[in-house]
N, C-alpha and C positions, 0 to 999 in steps of 0.2 A: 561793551556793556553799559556805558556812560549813557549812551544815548536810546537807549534802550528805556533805563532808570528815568530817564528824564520826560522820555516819552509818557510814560507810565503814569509819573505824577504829573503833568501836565494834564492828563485825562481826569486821572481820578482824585487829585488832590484836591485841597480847600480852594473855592472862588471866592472872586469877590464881590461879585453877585451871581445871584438864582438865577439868571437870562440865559448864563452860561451851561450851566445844571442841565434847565429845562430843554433849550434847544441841541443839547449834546444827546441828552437825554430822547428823546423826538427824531433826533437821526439815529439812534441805535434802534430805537420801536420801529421804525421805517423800514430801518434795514433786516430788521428779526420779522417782520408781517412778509416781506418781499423774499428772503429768503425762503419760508415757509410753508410760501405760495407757491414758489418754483418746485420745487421739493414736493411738494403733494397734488400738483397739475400732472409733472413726469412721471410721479409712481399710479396715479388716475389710470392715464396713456398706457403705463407697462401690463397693469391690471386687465384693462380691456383687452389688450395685445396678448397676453398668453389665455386669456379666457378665450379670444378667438381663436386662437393657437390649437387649445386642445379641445375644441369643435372640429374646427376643422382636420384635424387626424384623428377624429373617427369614423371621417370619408376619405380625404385623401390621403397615399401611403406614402411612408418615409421617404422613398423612391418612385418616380413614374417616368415611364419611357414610350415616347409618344413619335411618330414620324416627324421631320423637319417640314418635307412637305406631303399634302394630301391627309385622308382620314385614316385610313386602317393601311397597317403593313402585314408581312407573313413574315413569323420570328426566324432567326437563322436557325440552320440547324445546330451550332456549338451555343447556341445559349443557357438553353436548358440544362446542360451539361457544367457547363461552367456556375451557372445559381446554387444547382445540387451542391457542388464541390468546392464552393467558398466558403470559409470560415464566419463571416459575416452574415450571409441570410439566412434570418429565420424561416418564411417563406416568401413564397412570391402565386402571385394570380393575371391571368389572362381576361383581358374585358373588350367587350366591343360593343360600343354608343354611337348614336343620330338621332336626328328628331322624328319625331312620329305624333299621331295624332291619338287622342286616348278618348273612348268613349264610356260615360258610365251612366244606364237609364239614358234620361233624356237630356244631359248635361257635354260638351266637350268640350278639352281643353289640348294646347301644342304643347309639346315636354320634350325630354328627352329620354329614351327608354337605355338603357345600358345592362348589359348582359353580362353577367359574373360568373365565374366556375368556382366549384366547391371551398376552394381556399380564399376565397372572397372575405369569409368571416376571420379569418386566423387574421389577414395584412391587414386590415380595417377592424375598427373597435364598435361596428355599426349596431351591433346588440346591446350597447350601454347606455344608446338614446333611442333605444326604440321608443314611441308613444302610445300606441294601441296595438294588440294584436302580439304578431312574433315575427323574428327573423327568420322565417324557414321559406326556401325557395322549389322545396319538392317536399310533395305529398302523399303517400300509398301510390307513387308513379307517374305521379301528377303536378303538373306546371303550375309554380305561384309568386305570384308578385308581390312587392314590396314598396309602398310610395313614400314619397316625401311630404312631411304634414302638411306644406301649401296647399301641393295638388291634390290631396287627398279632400282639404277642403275647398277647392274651386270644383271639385267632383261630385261634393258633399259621395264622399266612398263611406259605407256602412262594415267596416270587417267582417265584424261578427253577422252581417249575413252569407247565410252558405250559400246561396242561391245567387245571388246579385254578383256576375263577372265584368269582366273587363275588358272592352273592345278595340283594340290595336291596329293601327292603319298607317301602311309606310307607303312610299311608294315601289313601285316596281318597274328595278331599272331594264328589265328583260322584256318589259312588253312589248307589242305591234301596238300600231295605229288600232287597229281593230280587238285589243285584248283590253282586260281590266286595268286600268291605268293603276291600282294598287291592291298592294295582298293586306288580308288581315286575317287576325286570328283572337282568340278570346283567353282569359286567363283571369283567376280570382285572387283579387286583393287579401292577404292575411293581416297586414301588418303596417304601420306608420312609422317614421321614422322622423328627430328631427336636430338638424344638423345646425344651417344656419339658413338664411332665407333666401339667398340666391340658388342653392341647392334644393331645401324644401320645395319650392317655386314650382321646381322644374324637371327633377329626377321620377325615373320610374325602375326598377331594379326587376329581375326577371333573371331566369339560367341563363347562363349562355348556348345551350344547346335552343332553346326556344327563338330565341335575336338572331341569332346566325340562320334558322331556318327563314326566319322574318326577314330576314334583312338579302340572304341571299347568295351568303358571304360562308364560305367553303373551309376556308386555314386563315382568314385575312385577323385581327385585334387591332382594336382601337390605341390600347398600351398594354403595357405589362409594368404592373404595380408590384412593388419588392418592401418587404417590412426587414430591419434587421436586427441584431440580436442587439441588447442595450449595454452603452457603452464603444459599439462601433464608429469608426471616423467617415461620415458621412462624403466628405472629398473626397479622402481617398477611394472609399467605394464607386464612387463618381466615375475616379480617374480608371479605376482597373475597370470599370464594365465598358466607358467610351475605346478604350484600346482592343478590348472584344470589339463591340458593333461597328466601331465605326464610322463614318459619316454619313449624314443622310438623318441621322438619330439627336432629339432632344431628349437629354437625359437630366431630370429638374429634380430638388429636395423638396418639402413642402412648403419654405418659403417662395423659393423661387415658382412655385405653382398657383402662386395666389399675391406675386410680385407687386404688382400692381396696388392690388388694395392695401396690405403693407407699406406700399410705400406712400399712399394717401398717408396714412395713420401717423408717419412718419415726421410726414410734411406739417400735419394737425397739433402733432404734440411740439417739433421745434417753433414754428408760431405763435403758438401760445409762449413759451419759454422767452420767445421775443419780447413779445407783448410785456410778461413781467418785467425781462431785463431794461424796460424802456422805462416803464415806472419806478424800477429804481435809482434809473439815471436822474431825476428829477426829485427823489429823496436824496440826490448826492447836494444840491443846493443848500439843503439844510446843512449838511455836513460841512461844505463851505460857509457856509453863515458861522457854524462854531468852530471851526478851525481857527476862523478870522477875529474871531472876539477871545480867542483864547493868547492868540499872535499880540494882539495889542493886550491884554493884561499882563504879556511876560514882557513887554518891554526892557524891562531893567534886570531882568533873569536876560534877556539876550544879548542885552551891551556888556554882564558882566562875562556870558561864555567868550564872545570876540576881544573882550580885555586879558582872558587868559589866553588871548591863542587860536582859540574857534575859528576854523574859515568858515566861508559863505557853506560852502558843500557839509558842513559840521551840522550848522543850525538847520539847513533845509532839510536833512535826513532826519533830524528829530519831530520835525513837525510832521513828515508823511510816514514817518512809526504812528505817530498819533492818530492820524485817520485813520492808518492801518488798523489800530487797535479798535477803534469804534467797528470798524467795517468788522474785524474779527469775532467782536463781543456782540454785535448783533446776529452775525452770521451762527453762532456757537448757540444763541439765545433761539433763532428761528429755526437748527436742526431738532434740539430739544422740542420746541412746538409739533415740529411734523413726526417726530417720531410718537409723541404722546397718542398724539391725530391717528397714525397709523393704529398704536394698538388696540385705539378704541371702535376704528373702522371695521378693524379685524375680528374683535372680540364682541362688540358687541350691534356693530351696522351702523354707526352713528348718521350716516348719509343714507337713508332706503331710498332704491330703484319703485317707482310706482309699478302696480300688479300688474301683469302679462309678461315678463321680462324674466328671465331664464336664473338670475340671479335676486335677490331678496333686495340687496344695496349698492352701491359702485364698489368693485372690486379695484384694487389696490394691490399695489408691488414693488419693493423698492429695491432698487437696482445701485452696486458701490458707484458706477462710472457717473451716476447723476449728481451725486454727493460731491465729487471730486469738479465734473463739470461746473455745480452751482458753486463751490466752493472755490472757483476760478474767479467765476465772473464777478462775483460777490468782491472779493479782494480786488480787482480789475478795480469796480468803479468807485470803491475806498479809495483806493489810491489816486485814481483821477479825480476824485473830489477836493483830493488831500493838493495836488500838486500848486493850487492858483494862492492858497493862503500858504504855503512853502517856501516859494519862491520869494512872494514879497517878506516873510521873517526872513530871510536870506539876504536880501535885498536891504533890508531897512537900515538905516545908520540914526543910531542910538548913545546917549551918551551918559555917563552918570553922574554929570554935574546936575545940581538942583539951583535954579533960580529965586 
């Protein structure tokens, strides 16, 4: 407790000059701006990441089970069986995609066409972004397509004209030398849809009954996509469907489906996190400047603790309480900052997103494990600021005669 108390007033007691104050003072602001900053880069990052998050699951589904190798498999026959009869799926849907050539008027573009069966809309939330038009992929008996808002504008596609279809050309793997080297067939755009741009870009949505006659393709799916009930444990669903199928089967969540770019985002936010922890390292100098000015005004406070007794290990733990304490009270001073920050990001946009952007302002999110992480690193390099003026109070030989 002794050393604690000591710490304590060593921080915040009376100087004996303002030098002291100011640059104690200037490493606590250092440390409250850098905490602050770390703390609302990460919740930045988390923001974007569940915003993409829940784009992307209104395309792709909690579950997708795709070949390991090749494009399309044919499902076993106990699958279906086993989806019906597990407690966990809400439902599931059958799809099969490649690329194709889309024509509209006098415009084309290469995409990828993917054919959905009627429970398409239950797994996926695709009706919640639609942009023009509707989600409906039959019409009084009649085939209808659904685009992605890229392609719909590199098509310039008009929905709402009922006349103006949509020309579709794959190739055709059944030909001779001497046949049509590709089938096509026509279908009218109802609706837009828009997800996120790699998708938008590139998707074209159609039945499944229309792509299978397209494409040529009898029993074969691309995947089979499984939505499940909420509150289910996605691993374990994982582990019981792999112990059905089998090997030969990727069976991904929707991180694991979109791995990669996650793991960019990942790479982007720790980075950054660097970056500030580098500039704080560099407000720790400060922190050693007044540790150091502090060390020499207690001079005679430190001959008198070694005259009662003090070892070296006594005085050195009082001085890196001390940093500690700076490091703490900036650190406590710049959560304060960023939560301010937050609620007024939240409440009222204080950063806005310039127009076109899906969002009005940068969305934001904070997350405890970043609190706890800055709240590491933050004391981390408190205390290694603290260590160089510790040692020599430790060090020092001091004595209380006056000349």
């Amino acid at each position: 407790m002794l050393k604690f108390h000591l710490a304590k007033r060593y921080i915040a007691g009376k100087k004996s000059t303002n030098a002291i104050h100011v640059i104690t003072g200037i490493s606590m602001l250092g440390l409250s701006v850098g905490t602050a900053a770390m703390i609302i880069i990460l919740s930045v990052f988390n923001g974007f990441q569940d915003l993409l998050m829940q784009f992307f699951s209104n395309f792709n589904p909690e579950i997708k089970v795709s070949p390991a190798v090749g494009k399309n498999f044919v499902p076993p026959d106990n699958i279906q069986e086993f989806l019906e009869q597990h407690p966990d799926v809400r439902a599931f849907s059958y799809s099969l995609e490649d690329l194709a050539l889309f024509e509209y008027q006098d415009r084309m573009e290469i995409g990828i066409l993917k054919g959905v069966d009627d429970y398409f809309g239950t797994v996926s939330q695709l009706e919640s972004v639609m942009q023009e038009g509707r989600f409906e992929l039959h019409e009084g008996g009649a085939f209808r397509a659904v685009l992605g808002a890229g392609m719909a504008r590199k098509l310039r596609v008009n929905v709402m004209d009922r006349f103006a279809i949509l020309g579709i050309y794959t190739p055709d793997q059944r030909a001779g030398r001497l046949d049509q080297p590709f089938k096509s067939s026509n279908i009218r755009p109802v609706g837009t849809f828009a997800v996120h741009h790699d998708v938008d870009q590139e998707y074209v949505l159609a039945p499944l009954e229309f792509v299978r006659e397209l494409f040529g393709e009898v029993a074969g799916v691309s995947a089979l996509e499984i939505a499940l009930h909420p509150g289910a444990s996605t691993r374990q669903f994982q582990s019981d469907l792999s112990s059905i199928l089998g090997e030969g089967f990727l069976i991904k969540d929707r991180y694991q489906q979109d791995e990669a770019f996650y793991r960019i985002m990942q790479i982007e936010k720790w980075v950054s996190f660097a970056i500030i922890s580098l500039t704080l390292v560099l407000v720790a100098f400060n922190l050693i400047g007044a540790l150091w000015m502090i060390v020499l005004e207690k001079k005679r406070d430190i001959s008198i603790l070694k005259a009662m007794g003090a070892d070296r290990n006594f005085v050195k733990e009082v001085f890196l309480l001390s940093g500690l304490f700076i490091g703490l009270g900036g650190m406590i001073v710049g959560i304060a900052i960023a939560l301010v920050f937050y609620w007024l990001q939240v409440s009222v946009g204080l950063i806005p997103i310039p127009p076109g952007f899906v969002v009005d302002s940068y969305p934001i999110s904070l997350k405890w494990y970043d609190f706890v992480i800055v709240s590491i690193t933050v004391s981390l390099i408190a205390i290694l600021g603290s260590i160089w003026p510790a040692l020599k109070a430790s060090a020092m030989e001091v004595s209380l005669r006056s000349d």
